[in-house]
N, C-alpha and C positions, 0 to 999 in steps of 0.2 A: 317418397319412399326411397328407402338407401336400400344395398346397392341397385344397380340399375344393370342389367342386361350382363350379370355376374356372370362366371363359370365355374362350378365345380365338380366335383368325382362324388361319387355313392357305385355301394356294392349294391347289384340286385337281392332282395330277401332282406338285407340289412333295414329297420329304422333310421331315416331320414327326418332329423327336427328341423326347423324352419323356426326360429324364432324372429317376430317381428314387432316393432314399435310401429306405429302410423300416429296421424294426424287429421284422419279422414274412412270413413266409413267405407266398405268396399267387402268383395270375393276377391278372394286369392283360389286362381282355376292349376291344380296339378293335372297338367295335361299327359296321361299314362295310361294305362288301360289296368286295372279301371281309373277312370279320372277322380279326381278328388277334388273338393270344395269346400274350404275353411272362409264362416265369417269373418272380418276382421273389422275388431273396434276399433275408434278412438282413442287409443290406450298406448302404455309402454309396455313389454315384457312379454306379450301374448306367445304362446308355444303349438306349433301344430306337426302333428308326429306323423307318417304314413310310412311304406313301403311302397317300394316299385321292384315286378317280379320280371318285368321283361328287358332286359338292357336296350340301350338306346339314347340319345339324347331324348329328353323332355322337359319342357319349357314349363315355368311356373310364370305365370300371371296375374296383375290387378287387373279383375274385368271390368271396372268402371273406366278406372283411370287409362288403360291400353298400354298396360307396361308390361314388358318382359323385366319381370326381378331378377329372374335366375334360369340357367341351360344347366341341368344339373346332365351330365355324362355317368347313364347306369352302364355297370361296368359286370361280365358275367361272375 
């Protein structure tokens, strides 16, 4: 899984997509409150949409594989 242990910015309230290709079968854990939990195939192009209402960093995660993908930075 690319990137790996990325950084980016999001506004709190705003839609945050996350689009991902994998090669490997897995959860992708948005750890936020409330947390969130997208399947993710074997596929190219998959898209997974959520909100985070409380700023903060929060870490997205493969829970199989033990990767941090992304530190997204919610921002008020």
């Amino acid at each position: 899984m690319t990137p790996t242990n990325a950084t980016v910015q999001a506004v709190a309230g705003q839609p945050i997509v996350l689009q991902v290709t994998s090669d490997a079968v897995d959860s992708l854990h948005v750890h936020s409150v409330p947390e969130h939990v997208f399947d993710v195939a074997a596929a190219a192009d998959q898209r997974f949409e959520f909100t985070v209402d409380i700023p903060g960093r929060v870490a997205v995660e493969l829970h199989d594989l033990h990767v941090t993908v992304v530190t997204i930075e919610v921002r008020p």
